[in-house]
N, CA, C and O atoms as a GROMACS GRO file, in nm:
protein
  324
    1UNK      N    1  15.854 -10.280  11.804
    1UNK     CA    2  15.719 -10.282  11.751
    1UNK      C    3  15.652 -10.147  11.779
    1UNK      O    4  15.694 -10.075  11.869
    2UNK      N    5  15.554 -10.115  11.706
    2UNK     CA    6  15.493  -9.978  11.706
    2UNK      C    7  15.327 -10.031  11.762
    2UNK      O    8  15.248 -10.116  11.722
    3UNK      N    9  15.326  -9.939  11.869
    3UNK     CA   10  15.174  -9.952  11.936
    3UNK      C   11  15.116  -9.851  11.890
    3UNK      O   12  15.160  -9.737  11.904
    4UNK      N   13  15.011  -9.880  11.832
    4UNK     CA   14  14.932  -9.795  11.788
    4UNK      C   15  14.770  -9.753  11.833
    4UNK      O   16  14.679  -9.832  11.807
    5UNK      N   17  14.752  -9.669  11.876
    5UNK     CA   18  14.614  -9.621  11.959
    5UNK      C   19  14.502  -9.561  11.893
    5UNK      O   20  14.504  -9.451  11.836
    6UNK      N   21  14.403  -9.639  11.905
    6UNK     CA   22  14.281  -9.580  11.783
    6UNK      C   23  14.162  -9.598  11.816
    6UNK      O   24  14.136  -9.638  11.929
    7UNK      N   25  14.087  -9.577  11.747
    7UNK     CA   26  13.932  -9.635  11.751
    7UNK      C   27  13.866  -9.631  11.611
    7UNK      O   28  13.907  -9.572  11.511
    8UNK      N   29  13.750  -9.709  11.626
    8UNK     CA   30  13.729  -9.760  11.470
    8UNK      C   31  13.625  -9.648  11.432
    8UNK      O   32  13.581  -9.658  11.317
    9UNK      N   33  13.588  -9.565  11.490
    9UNK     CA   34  13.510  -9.434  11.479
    9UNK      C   35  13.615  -9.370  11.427
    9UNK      O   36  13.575  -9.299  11.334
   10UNK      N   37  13.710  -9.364  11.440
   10UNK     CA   38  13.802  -9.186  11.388
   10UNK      C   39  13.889  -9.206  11.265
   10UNK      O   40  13.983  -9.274  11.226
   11UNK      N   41  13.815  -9.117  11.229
   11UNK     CA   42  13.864  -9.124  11.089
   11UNK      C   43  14.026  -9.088  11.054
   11UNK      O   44  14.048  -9.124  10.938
   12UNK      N   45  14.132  -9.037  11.109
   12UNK     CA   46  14.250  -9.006  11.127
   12UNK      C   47  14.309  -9.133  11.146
   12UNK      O   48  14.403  -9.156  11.070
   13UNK      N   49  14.273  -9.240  11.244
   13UNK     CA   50  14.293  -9.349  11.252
   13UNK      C   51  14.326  -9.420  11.164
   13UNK      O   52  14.439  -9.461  11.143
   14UNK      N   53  14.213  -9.446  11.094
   14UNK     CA   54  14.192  -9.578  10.958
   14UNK      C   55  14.287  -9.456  10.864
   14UNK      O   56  14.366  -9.502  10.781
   15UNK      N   57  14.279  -9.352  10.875
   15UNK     CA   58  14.365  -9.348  10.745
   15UNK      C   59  14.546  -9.328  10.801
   15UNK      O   60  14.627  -9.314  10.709
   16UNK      N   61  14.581  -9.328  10.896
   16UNK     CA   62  14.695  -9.343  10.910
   16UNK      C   63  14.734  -9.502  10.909
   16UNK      O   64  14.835  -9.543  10.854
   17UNK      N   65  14.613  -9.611  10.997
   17UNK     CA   66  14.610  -9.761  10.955
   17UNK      C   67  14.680  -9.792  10.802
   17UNK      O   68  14.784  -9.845  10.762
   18UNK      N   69  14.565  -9.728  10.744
   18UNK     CA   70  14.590  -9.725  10.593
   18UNK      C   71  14.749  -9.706  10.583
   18UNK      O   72  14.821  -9.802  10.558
   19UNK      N   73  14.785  -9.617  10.598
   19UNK     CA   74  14.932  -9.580  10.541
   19UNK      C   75  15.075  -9.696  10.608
   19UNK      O   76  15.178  -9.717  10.545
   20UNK      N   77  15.046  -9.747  10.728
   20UNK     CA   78  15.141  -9.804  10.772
   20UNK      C   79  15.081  -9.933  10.675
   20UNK      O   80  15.159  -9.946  10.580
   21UNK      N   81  14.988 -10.016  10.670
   21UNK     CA   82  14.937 -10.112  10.576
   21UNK      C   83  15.049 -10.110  10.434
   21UNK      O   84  15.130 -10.189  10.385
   22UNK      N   85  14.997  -9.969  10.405
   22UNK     CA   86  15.050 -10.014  10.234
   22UNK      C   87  15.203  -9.960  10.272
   22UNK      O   88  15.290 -10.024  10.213
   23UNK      N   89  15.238  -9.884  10.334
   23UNK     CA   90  15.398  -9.921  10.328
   23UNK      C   91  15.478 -10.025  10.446
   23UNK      O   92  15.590 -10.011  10.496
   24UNK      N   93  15.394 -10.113  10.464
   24UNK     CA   94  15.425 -10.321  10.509
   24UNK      C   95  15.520 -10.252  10.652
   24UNK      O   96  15.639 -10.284  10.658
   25UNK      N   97  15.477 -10.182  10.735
   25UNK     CA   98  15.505 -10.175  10.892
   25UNK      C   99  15.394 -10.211  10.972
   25UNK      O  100  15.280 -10.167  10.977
   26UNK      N  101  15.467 -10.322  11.048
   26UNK     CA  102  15.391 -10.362  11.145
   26UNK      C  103  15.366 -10.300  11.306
   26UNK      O  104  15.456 -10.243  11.366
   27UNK      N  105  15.238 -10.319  11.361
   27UNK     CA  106  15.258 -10.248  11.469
   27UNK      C  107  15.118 -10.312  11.514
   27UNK      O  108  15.029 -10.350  11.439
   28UNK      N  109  15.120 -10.317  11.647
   28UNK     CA  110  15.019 -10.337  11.743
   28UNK      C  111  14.898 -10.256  11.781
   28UNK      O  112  14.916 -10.167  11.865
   29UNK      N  113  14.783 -10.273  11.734
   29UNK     CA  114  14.670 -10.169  11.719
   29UNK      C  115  14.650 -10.231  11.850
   29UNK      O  116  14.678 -10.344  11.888
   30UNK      N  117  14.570 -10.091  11.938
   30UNK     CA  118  14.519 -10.100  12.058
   30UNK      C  119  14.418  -9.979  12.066
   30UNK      O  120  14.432  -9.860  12.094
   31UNK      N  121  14.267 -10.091  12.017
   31UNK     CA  122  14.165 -10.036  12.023
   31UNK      C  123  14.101  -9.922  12.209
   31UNK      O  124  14.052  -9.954  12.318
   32UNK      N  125  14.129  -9.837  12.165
   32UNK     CA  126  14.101  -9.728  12.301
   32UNK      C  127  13.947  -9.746  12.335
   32UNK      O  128  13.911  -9.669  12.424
   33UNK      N  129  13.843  -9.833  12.283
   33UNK     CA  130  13.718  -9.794  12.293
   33UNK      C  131  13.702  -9.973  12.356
   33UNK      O  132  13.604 -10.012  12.418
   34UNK      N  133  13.798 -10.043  12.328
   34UNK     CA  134  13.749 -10.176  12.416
   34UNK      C  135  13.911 -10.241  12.493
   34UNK      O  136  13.907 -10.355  12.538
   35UNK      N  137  14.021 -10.175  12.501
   35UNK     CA  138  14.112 -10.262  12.559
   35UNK      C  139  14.119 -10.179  12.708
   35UNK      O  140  14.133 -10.059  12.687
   36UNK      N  141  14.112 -10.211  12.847
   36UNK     CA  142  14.114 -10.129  12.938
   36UNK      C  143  14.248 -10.103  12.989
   36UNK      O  144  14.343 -10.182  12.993
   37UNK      N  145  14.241  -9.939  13.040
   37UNK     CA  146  14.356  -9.859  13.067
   37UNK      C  147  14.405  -9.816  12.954
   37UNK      O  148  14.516  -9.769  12.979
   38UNK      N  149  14.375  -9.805  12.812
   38UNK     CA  150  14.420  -9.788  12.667
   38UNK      C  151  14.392  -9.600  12.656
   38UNK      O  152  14.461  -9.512  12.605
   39UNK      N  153  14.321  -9.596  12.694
   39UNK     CA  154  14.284  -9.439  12.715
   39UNK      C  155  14.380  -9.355  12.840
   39UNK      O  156  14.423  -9.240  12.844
   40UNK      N  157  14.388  -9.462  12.928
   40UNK     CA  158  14.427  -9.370  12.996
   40UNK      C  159  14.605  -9.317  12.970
   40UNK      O  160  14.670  -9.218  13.002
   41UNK      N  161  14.636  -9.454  12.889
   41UNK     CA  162  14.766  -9.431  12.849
   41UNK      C  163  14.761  -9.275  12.706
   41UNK      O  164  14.835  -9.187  12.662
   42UNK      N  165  14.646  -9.321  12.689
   42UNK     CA  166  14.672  -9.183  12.524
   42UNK      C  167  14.668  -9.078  12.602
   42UNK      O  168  14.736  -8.981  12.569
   43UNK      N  169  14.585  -9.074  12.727
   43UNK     CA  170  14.579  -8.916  12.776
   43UNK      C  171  14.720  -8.911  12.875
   43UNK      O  172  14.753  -8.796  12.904
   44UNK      N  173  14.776  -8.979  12.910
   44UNK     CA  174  14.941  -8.965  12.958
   44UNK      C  175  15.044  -8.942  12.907
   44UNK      O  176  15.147  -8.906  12.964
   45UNK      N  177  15.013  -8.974  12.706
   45UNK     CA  178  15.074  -8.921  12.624
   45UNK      C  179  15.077  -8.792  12.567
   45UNK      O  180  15.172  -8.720  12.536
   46UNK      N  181  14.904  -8.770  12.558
   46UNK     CA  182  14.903  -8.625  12.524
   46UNK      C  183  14.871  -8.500  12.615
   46UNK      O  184  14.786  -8.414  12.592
   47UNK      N  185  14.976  -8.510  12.747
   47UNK     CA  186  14.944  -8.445  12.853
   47UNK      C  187  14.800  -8.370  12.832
   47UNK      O  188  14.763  -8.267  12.777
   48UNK      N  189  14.734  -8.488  12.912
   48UNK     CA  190  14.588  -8.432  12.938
   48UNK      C  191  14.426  -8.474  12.800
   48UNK      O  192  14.308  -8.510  12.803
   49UNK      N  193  14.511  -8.446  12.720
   49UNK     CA  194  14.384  -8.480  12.570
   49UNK      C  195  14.379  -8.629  12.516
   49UNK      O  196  14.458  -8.716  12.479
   50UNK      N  197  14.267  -8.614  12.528
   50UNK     CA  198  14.219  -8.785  12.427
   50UNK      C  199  14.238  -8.775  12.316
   50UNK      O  200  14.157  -8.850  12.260
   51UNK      N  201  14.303  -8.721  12.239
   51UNK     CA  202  14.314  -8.679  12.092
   51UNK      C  203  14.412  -8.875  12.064
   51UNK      O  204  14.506  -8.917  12.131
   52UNK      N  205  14.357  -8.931  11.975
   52UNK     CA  206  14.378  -9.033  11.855
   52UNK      C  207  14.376  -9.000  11.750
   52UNK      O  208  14.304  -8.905  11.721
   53UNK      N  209  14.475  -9.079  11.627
   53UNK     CA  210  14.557  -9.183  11.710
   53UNK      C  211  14.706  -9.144  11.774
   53UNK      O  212  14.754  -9.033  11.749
   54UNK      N  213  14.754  -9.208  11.829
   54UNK     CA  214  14.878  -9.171  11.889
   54UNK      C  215  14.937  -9.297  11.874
   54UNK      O  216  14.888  -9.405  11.906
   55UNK      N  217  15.097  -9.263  11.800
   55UNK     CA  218  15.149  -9.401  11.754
   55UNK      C  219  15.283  -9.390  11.854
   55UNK      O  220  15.338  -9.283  11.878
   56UNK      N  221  15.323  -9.509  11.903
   56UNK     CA  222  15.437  -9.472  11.976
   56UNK      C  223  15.547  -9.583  11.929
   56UNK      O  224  15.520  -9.703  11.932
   57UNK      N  225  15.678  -9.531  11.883
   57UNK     CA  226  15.786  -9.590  11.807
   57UNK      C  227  15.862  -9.661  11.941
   57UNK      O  228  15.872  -9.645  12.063
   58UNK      N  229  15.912  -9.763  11.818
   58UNK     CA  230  16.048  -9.833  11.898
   58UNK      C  231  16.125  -9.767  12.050
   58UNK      O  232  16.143  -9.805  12.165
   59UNK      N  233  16.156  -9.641  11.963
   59UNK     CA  234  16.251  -9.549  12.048
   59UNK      C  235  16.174  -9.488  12.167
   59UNK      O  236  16.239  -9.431  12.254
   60UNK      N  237  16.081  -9.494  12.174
   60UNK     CA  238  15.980  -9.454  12.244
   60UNK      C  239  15.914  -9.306  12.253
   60UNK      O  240  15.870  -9.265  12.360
   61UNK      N  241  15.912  -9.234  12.141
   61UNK     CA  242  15.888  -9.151  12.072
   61UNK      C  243  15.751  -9.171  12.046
   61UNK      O  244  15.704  -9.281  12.017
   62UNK      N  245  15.676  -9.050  12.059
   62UNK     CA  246  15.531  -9.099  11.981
   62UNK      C  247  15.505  -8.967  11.907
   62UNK      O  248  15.573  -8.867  11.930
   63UNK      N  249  15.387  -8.969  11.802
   63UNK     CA  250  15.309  -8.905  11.732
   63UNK      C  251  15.130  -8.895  11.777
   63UNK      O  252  15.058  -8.992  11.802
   64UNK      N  253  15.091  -8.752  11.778
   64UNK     CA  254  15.008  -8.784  11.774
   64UNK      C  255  14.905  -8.741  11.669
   64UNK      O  256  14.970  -8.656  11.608
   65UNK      N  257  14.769  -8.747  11.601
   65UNK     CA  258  14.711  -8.718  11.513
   65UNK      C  259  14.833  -8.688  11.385
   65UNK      O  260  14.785  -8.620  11.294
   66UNK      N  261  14.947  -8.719  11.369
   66UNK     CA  262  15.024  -8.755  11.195
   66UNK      C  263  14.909  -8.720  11.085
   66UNK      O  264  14.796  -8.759  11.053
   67UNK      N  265  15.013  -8.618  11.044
   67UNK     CA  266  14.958  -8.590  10.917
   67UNK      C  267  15.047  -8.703  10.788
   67UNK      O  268  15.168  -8.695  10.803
   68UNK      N  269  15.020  -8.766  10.713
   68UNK     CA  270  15.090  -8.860  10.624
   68UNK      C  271  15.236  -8.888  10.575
   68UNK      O  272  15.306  -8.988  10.558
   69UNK      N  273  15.251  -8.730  10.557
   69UNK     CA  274  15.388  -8.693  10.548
   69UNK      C  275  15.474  -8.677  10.694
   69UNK      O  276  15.591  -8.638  10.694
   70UNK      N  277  15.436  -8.696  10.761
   70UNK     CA  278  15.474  -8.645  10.906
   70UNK      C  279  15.514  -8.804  10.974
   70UNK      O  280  15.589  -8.836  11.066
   71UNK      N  281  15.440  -8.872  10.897
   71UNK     CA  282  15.418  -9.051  10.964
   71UNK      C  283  15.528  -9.070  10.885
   71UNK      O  284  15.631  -9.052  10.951
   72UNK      N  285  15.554  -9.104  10.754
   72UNK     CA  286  15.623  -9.147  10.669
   72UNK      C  287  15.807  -9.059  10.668
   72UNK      O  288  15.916  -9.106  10.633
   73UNK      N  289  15.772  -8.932  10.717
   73UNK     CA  290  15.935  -8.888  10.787
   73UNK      C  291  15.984  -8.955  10.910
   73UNK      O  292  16.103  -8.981  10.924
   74UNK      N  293  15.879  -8.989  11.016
   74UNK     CA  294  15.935  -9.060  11.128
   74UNK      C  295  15.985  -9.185  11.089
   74UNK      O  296  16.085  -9.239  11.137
   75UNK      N  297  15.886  -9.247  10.968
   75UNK     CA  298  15.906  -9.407  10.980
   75UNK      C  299  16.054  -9.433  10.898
   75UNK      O  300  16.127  -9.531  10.917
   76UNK      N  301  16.084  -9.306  10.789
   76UNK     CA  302  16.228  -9.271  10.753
   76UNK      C  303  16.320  -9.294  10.873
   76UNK      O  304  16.388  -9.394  10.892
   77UNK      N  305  16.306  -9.125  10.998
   77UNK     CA  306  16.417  -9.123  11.019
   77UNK      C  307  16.437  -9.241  11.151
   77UNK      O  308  16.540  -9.225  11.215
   78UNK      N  309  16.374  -9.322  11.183
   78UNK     CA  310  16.374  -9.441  11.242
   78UNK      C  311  16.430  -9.571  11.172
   78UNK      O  312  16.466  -9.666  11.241
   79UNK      N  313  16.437  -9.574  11.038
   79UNK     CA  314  16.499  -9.677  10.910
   79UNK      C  315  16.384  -9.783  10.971
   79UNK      O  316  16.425  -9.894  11.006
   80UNK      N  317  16.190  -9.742  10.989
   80UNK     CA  318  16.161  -9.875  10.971
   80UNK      C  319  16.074  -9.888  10.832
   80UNK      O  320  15.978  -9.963  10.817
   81UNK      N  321  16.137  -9.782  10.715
   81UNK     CA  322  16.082  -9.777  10.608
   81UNK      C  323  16.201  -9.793  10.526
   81UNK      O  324  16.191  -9.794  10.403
   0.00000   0.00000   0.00000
């Protein structure tokens, strides 16, 4: 499953939301602005920065701020597209 780290303020967010939506991958949203310790995990990911969203794969690989094309090559070379 793909955990996904966001907030409903950031606009990078909803539109990467968006993209896993319409190409039917599922993943576990974990709102950073109300689930606790959710932040502190994004800033352990992005040594040091709060930068969202940050998606973290199966493999345990993550992305952070994905540009569309950048989401949709991982979700390739992972075969969960």
């Amino acid at each position: 499953m793909i955990d996904f780290y966001g907030a409903a303020w950031c606009g990078d967010c909803r539109r990467s939301r968006r993209q896993l939506d319409e190409l039917g991958v599922a993943y576990n949203y974990i709102d950073t602005e109300n689930v606790e310790g959710a932040i502190d995990k994004v800033v352990a990911y992005n040594n040091g920065m709060q930068s969202i969203p940050v998606i973290v794969f199966p493999d345990g690989t993550h992305l952070t701020e994905p540009s569309n094309p950048a989401l949709e090559a991982k979700l390739r070379e992972l075969a969960i597209i």
